[in-house]
Structures are given as C-alpha cells and as structure tokens.
KETI-751848 format. One line per 2 residues: their letters; for each residue x, y, z of N, C-alpha, C, O. Coordinates in Angstrom, 1 decimal, m for minus. Layout:
# residues N
a) X/Y/Z/X/Y/Z/X/Y/Z/X/Y/Z  ...
This chain:
# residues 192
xx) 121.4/m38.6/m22.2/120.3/m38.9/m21.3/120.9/m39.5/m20.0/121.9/m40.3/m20.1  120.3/m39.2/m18.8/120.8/m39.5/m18.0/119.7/m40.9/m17.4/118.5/m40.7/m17.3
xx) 120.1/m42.0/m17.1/119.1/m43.3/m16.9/119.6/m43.8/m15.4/120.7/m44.1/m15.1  118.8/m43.8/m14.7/119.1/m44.6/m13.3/118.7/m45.9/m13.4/117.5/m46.1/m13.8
xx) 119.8/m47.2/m13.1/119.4/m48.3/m13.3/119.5/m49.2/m11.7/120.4/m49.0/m10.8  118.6/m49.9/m11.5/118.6/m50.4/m10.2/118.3/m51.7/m10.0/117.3/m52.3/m10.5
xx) 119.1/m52.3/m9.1/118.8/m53.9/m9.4/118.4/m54.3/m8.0/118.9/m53.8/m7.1  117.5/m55.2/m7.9/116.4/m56.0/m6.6/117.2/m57.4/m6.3/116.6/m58.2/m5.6
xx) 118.2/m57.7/m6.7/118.2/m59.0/m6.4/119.8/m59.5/m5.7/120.9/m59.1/m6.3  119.8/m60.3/m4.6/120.1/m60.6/m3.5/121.6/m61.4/m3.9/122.7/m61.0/m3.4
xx) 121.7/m62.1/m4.7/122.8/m63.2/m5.1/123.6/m62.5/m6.4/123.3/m62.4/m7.6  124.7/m62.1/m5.8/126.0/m61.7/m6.8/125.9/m63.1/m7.8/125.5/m64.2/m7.4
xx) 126.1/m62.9/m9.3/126.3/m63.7/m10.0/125.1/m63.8/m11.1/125.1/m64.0/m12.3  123.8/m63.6/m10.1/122.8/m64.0/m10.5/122.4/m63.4/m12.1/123.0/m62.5/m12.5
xx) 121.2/m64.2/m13.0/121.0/m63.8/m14.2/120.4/m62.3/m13.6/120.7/m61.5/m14.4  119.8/m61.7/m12.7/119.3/m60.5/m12.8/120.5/m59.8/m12.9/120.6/m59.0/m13.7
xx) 121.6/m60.0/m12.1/122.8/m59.4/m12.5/123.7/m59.1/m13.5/124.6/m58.2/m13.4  123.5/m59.9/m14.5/124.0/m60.1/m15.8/123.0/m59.0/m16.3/123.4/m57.9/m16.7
xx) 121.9/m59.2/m16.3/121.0/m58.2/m17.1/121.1/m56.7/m16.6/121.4/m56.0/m17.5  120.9/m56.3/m15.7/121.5/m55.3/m14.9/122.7/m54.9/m15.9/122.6/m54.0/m16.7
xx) 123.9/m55.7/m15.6/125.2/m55.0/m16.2/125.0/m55.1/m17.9/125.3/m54.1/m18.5  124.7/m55.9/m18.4/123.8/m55.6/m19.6/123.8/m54.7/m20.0/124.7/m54.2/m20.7
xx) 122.1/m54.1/m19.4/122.1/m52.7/m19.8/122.4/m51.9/m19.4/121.7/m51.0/m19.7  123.5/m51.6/m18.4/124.3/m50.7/m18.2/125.4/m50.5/m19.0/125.9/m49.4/m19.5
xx) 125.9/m51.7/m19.3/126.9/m51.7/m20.6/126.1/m50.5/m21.6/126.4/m49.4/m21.9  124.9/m51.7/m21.9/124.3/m51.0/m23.6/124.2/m49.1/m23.5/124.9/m48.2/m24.0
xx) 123.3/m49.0/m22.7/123.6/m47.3/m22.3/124.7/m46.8/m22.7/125.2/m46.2/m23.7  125.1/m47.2/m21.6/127.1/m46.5/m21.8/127.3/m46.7/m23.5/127.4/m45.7/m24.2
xx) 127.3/m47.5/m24.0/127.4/m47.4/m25.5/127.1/m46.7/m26.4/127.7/m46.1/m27.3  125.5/m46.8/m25.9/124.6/m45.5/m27.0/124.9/m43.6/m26.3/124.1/m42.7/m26.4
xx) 126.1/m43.8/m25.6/126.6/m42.5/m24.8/125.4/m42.2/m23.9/124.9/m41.1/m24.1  124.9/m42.9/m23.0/124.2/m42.1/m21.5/125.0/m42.2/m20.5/126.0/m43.0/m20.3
xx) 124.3/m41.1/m19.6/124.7/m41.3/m18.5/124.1/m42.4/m17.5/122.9/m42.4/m17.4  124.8/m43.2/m16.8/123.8/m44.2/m16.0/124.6/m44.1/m14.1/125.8/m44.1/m13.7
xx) 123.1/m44.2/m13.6/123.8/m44.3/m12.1/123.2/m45.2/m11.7/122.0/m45.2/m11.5  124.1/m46.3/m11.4/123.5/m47.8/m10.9/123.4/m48.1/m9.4/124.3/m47.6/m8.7
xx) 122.4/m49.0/m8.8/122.4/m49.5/m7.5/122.3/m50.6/m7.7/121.5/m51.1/m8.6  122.9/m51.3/m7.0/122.7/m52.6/m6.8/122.4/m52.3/m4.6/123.1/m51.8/m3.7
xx) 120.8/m52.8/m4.7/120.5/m52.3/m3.4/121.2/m53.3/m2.5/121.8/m53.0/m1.5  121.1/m54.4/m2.7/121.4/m55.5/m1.5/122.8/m55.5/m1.6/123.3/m56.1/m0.7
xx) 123.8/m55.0/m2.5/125.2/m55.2/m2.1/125.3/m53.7/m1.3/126.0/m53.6/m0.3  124.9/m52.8/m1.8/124.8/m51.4/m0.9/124.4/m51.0/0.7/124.6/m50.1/1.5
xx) 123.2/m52.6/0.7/122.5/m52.5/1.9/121.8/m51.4/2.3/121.9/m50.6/3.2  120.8/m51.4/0.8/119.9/m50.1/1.1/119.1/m50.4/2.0/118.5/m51.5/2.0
xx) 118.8/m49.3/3.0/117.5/m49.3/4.2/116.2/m49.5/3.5/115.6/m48.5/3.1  115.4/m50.8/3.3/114.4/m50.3/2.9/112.9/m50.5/3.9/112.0/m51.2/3.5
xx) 112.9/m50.0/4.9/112.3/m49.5/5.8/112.1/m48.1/5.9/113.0/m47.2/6.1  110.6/m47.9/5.6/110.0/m46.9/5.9/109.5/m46.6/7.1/108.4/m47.1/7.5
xx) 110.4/m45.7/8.1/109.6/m45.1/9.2/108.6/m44.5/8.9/108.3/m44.3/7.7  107.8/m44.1/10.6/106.3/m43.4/10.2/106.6/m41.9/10.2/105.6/m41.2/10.2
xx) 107.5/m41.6/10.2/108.2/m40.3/10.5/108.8/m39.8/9.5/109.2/m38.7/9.4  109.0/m40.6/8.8/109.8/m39.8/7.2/108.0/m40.4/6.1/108.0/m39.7/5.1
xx) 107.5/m40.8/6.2/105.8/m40.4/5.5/105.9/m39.1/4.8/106.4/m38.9/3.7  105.1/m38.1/6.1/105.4/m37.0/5.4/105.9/m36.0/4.7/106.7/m35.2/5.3
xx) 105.4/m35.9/3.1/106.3/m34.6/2.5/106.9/m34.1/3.0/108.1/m34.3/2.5  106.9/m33.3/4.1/108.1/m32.3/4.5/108.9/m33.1/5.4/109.9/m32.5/5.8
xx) 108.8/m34.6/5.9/109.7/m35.4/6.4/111.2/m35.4/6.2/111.5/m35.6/5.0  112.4/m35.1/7.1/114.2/m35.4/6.8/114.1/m36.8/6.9/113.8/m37.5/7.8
xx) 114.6/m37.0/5.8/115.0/m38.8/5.2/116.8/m38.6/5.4/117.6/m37.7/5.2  117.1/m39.8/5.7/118.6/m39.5/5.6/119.4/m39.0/4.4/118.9/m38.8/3.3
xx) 120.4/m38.9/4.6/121.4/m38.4/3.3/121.5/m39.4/2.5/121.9/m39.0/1.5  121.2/m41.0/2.3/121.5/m42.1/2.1/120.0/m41.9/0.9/120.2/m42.3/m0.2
xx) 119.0/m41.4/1.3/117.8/m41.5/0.8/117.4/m40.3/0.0/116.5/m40.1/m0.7  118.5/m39.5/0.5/118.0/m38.5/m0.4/118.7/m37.8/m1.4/118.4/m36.7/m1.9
xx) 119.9/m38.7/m1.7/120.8/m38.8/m2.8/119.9/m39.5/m3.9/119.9/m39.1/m5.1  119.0/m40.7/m3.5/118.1/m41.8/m4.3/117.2/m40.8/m4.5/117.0/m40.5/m5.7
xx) 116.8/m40.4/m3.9/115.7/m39.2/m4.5/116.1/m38.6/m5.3/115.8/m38.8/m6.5  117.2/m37.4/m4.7/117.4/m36.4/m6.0/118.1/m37.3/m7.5/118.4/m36.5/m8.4
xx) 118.4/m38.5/m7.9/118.6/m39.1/m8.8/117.8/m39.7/m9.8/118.0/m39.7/m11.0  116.3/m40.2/m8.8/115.4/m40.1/m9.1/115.0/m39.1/m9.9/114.9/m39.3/m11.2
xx) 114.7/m37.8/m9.2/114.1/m36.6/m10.1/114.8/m36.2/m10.9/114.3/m35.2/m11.5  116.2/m36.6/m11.4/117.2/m35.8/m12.3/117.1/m36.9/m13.6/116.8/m36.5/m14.8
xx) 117.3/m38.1/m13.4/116.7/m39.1/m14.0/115.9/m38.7/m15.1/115.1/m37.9/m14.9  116.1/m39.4/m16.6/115.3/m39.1/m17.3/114.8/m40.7/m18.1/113.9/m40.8/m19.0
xx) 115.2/m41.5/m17.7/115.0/m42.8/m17.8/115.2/m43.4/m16.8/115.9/m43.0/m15.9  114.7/m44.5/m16.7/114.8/m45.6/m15.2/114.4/m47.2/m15.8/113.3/m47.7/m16.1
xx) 115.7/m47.9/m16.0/115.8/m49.7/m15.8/115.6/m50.0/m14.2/116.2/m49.4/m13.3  114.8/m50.8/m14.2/114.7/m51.6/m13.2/114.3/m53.2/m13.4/113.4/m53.7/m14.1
xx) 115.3/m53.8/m12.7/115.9/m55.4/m12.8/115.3/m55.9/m11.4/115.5/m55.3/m10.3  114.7/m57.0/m11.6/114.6/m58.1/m10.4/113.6/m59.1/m10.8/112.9/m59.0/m11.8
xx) 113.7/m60.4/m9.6/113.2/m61.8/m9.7/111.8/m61.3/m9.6/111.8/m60.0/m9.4  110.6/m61.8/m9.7/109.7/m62.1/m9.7/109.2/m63.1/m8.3/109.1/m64.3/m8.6
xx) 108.9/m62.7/m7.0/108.8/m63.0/m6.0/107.2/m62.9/m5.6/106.8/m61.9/m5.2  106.4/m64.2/m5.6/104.9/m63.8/m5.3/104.2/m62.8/m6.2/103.3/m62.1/m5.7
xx) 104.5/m62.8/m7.6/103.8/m61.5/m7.9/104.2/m60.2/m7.5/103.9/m59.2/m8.1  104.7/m60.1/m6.6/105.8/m59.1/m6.2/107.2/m58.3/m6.7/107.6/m58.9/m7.7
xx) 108.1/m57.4/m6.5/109.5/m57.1/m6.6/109.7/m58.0/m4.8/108.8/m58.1/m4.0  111.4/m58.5/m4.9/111.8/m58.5/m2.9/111.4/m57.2/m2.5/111.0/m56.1/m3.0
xx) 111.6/m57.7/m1.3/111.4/m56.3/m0.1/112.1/m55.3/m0.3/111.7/m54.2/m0.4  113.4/m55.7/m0.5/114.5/m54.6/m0.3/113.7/m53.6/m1.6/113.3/m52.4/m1.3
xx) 113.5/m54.0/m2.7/113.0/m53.1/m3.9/112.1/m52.2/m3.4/112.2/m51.0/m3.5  110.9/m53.0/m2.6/109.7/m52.3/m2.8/109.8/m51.7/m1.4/108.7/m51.5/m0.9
xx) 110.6/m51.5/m0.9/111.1/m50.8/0.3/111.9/m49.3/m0.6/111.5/m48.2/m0.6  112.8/m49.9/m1.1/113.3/m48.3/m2.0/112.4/m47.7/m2.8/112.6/m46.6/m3.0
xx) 111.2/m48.3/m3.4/110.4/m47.4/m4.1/109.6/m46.8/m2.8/109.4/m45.6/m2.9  109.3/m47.4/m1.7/108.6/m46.6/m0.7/109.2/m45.4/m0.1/108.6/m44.3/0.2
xx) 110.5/m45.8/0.1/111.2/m44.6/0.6/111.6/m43.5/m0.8/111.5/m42.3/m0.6  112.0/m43.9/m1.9/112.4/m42.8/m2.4/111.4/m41.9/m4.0/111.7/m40.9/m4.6
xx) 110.0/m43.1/m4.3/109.0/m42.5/m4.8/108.3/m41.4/m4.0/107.3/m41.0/m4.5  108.6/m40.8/m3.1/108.4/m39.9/m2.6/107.3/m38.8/m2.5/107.7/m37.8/m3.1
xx) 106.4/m38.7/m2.2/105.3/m37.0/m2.2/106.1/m36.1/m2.7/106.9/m36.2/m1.8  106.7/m35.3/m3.4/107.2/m33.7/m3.6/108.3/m34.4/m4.2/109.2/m33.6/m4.4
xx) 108.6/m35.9/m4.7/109.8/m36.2/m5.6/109.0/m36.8/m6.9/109.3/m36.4/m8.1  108.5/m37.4/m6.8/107.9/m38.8/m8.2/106.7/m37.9/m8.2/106.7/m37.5/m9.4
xx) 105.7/m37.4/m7.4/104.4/m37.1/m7.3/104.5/m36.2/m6.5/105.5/m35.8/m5.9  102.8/m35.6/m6.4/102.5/m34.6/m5.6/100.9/m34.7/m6.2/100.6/m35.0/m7.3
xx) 100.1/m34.3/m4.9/98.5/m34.5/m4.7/98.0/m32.6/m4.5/98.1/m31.7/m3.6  97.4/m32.7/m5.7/96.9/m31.0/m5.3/95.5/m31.7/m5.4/95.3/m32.9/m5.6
xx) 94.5/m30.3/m5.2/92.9/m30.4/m5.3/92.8/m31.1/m6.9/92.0/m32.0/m7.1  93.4/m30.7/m7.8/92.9/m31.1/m8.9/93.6/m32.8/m9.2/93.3/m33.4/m10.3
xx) 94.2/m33.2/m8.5/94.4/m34.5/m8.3/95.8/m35.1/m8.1/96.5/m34.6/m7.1  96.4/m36.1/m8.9/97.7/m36.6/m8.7/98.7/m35.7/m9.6/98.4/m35.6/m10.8
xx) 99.2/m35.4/m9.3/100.2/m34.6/m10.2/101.6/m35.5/m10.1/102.1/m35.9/m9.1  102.1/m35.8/m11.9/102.9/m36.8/m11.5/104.3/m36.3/m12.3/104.4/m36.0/m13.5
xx) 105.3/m36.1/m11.4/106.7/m35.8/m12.1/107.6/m36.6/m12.7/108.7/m36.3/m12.7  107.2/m37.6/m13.1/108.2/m38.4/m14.4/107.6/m38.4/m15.5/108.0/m39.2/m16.4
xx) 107.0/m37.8/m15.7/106.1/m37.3/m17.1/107.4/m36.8/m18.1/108.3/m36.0/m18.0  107.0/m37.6/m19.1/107.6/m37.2/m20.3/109.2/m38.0/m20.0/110.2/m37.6/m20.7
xx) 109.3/m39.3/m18.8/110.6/m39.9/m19.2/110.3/m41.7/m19.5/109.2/m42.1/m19.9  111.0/m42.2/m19.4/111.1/m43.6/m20.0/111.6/m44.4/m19.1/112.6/m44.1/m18.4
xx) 110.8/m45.7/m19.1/111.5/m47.0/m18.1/111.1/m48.0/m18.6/110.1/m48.0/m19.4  111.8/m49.2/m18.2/111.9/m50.2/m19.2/112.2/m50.9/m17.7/113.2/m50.6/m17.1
xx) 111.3/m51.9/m17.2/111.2/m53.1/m16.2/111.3/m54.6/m16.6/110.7/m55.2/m17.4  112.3/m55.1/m15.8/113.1/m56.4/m16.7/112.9/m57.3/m15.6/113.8/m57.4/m14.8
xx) 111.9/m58.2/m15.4/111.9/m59.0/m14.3/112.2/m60.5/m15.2/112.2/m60.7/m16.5  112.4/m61.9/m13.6/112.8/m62.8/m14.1/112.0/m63.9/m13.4/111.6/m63.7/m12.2
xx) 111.7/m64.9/m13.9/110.6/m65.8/m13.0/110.9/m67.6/m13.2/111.4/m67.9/m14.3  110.7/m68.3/m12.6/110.4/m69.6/m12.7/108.9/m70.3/m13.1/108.7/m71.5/m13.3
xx) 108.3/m69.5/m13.3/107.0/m70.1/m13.3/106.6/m69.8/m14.7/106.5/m68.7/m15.1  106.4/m70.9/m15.6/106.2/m70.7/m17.4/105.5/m69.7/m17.3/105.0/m69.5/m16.1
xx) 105.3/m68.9/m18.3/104.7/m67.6/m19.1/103.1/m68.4/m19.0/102.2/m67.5/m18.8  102.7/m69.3/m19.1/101.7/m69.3/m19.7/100.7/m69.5/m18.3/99.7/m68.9/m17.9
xx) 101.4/m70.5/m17.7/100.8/m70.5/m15.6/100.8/m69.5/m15.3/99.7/m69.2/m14.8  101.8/m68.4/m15.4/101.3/m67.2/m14.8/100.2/m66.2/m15.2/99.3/m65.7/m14.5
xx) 100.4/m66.3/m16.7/99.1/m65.6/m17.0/97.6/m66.1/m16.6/96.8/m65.3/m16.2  97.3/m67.6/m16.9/96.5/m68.1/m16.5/95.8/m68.2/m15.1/94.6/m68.0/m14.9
xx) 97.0/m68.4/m13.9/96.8/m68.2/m12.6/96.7/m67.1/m12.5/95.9/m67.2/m11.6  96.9/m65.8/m12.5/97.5/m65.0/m11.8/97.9/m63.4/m12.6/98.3/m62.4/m12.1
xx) 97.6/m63.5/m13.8/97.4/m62.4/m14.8/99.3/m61.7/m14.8/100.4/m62.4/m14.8  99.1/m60.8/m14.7/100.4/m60.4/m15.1/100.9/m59.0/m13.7/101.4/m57.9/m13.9
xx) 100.4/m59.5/m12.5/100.9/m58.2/m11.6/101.9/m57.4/m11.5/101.8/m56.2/m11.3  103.2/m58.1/m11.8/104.1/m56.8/m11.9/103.8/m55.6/m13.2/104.1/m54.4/m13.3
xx) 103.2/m56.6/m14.0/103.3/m55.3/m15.5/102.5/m54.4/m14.6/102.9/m53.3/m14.4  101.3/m54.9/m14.0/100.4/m53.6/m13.5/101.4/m52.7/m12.2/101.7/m51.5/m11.9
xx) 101.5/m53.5/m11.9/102.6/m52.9/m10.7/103.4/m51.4/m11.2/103.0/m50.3/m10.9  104.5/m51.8/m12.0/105.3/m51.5/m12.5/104.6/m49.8/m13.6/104.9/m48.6/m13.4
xx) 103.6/m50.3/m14.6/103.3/m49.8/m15.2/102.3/m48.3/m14.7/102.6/m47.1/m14.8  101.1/m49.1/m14.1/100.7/m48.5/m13.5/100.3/m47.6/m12.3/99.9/m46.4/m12.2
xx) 100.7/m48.7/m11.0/100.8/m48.3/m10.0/101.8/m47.4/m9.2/101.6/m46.7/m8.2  103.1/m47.8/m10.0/103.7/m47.0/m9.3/104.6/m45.7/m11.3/104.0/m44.8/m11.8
xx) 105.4/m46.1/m11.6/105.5/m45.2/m13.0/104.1/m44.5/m13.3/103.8/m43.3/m13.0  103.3/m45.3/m13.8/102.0/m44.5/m14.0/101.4/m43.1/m13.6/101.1/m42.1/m14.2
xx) 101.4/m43.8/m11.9/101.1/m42.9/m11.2/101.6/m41.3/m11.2/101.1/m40.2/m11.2  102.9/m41.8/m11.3/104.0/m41.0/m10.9/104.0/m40.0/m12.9/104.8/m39.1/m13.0
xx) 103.3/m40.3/m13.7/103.0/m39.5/m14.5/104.1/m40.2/m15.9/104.7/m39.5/m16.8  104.2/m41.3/m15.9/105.5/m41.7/m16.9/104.5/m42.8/m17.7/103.8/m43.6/m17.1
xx) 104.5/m42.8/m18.5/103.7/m43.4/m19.8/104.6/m44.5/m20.9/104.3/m45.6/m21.3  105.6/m43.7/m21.2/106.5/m44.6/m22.0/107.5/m45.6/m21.1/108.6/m45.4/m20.7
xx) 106.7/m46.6/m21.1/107.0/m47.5/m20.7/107.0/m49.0/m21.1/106.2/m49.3/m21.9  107.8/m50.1/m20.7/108.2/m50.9/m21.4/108.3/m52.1/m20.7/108.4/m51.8/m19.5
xx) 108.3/m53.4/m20.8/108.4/m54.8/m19.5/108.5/m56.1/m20.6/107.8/m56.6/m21.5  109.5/m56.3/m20.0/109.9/m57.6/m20.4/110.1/m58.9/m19.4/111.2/m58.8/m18.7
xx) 109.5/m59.7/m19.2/110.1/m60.8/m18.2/110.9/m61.9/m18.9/110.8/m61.9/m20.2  111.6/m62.9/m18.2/112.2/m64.2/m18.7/111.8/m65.2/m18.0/111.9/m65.2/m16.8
xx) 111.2/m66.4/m18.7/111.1/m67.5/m17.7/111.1/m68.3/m18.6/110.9/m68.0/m19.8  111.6/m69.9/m17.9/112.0/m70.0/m16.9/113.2/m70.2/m16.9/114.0/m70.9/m17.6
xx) 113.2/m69.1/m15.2/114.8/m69.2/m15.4/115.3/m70.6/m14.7/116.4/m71.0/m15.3  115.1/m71.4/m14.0/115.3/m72.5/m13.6/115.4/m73.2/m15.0/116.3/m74.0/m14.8
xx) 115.1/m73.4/m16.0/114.9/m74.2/m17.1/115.5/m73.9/m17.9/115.6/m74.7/m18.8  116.2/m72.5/m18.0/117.2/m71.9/m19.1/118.7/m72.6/m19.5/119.4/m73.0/m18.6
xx) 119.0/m72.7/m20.6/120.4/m73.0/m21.0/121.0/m71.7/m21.1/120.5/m70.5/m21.4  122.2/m72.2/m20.9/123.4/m70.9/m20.9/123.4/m70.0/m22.2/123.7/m68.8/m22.5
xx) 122.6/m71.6/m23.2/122.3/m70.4/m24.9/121.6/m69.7/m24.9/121.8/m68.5/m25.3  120.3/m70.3/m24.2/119.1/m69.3/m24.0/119.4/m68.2/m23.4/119.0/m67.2/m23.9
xx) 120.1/m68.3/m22.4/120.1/m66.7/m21.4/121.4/m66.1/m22.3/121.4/m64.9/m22.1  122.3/m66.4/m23.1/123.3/m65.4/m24.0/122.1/m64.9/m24.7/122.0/m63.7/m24.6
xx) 121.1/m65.6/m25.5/120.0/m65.3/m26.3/119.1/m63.6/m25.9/118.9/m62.5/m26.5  118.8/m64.2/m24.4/118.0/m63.1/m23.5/118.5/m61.9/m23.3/117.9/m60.9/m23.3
xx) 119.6/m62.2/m23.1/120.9/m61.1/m22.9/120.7/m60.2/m24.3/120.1/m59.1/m24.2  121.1/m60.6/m25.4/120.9/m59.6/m26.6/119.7/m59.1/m26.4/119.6/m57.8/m26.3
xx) 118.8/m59.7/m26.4/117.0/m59.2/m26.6/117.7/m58.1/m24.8/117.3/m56.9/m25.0  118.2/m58.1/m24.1/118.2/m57.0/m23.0/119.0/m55.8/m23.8/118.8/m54.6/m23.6
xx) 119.8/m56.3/m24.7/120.7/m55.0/m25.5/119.7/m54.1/m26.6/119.8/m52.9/m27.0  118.7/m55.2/m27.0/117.9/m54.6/m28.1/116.9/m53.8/m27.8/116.6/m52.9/m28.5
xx) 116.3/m54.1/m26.3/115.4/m53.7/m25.5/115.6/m52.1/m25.3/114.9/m51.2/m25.5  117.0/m52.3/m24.8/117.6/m51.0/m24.1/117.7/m49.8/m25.4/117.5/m48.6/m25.1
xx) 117.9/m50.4/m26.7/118.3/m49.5/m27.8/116.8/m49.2/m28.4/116.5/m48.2/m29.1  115.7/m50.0/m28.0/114.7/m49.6/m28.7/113.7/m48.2/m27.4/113.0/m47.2/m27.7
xx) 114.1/m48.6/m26.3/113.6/m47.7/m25.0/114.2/m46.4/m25.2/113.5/m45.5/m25.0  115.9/m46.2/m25.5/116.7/m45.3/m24.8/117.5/m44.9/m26.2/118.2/m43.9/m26.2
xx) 117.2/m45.6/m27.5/117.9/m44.5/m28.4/117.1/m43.5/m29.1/116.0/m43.6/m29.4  118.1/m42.1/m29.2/117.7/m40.9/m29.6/116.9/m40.1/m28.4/116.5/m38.9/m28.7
C-alpha cells in the first residue's frame, strides 16, 4: 500500500514530529510504501491564487507532484497541532491547493463525485486544551473537518482520528505511552 503522510507543524523537534516519524516508521514496517512532507521544512506554498481555482487551472510542478501523490495514494496520515479548532495555515493552504476539482473530487449533474473512495486515513492531531473543555466548548471541529468536510467529501469513509491533550501537561512517559497507541493506530488503519 502506498500511504502519503504529511505533517502541519512548524517546530523541528516537536511531539507532532515524533508522531509523524512514528508512523512513518510503523508503515515502513508493516512493508508500505510512504511519501512524507513535512510542509513547513519544505516551504510548501500554501497560497491559493485565483487563477489556479479552476479545474483546468496550471498549478506549478511543486503542486502537482502533491496532487498526483494524492491520487496514487491509497491511504493518507495527517499530523498537526490543533490551532483555533483549525489545522495551521500552511496545512489548510495544501489541502486547498492540492484537494483539487478533477484530483480528490469532481462535481457532475448528479452531484459530488468523490475519488478517495475506497482508501483509508487516519488524522492525528495534538492540543492543549483538556479533552473534556473542548468538547464542552466547542464540540469536536477538526473530527468534522477532517472527516467530513474535506476526506468525506472527497468520497473516503474509512476513516479514523485520534487527538492528544494536553500536550503542555504531558510527561515524557505519557507521550512514549502516545507514541505506541500512534504504532497501534497505524497497524489497526493500515494492516492487510
């Protein structure tokens, strides 16, 4: 299987980074193939002109290597903080540019037509704010995000989300702890 794994977050070192290489490790293990980004050490563009919009739009070669990976892709990890209920920019800047019309999806008369149908993703975010404030304030937007709005859409169903918090409050035991539950994660999404 081939799995594109991609990470949102800004600070080399960081626990999203650990989890990232994680499950890039675990993959490689269970024999996949994995093609990783780390956007912000890559300095992915994630600015969307009004001019690459449409479908038949030339996106650069930079953007459309992420695309065709995208569509070859038969699983997809994606790693990042928890910002506002949000992914960072830089993330939701690469899903804008490379979720694409005629790559992830396509809109006929009979509706959305979605091309990740029938693959697997597993969304790993990380937060400061207890599990239980967020639900209470604020419900759970990335799972909808994630799930729905953009995988969903895009026609992918088996799907999967785990968050960690808090990470400000974590021991080094705790996050070795989180770390396995990232290895267990990966084998229950991506084996067979």
């Amino acid at each position: 299987m081939r799995v594109l794994v991609v990470l949102g977050h800004q600070r080399q070192g960081s626990f999203c980074h650990a989890i990232a290489q994680t499950a890039v490790a675990e993959l490689q293990r269970l024999g996949h193939t994995t093609v990783y980004h780390d956007l912000y050490a890559e300095a992915f563009d994630p600015i969307l002109p009004d001019t690459q919009i449409p479908k038949s739009a030339q996106v650069s070669p930079e953007v459309r290597r992420h695309c065709d990976e995208l569509a070859a892709a038969e699983g997809y990890v994606v790693v990042h903080p928890n910002w506002w209920g949000m992914p960072p920019a830089m993330l939701k800047g690469w899903v804008d540019r490379v979720f694409r019309q005629g790559v992830a999806y396509d809109i006929s008369a009979e509706g959305v037509i979605g091309y990740l149908k029938g693959k697997r993703a597993l969304a790993i975010t990380t937060s400061n704010t207890p599990r239980q404030d967020e639900l209470r304030l604020y419900g759970d937007p990335l799972e909808n995000l994630w799930k729905n709005c953009i995988f969903g859409f895009c026609g992918l169903t088996d799907f999967r989300r785990r968050n960690f918090e808090s990470i400000v409050m974590s021991t080094p035991e705790q996050r070795a702890e989180w770390l396995d539950e990232v290895r267990r994660l990966v084998r229950e999404v991506f084996a067979g």
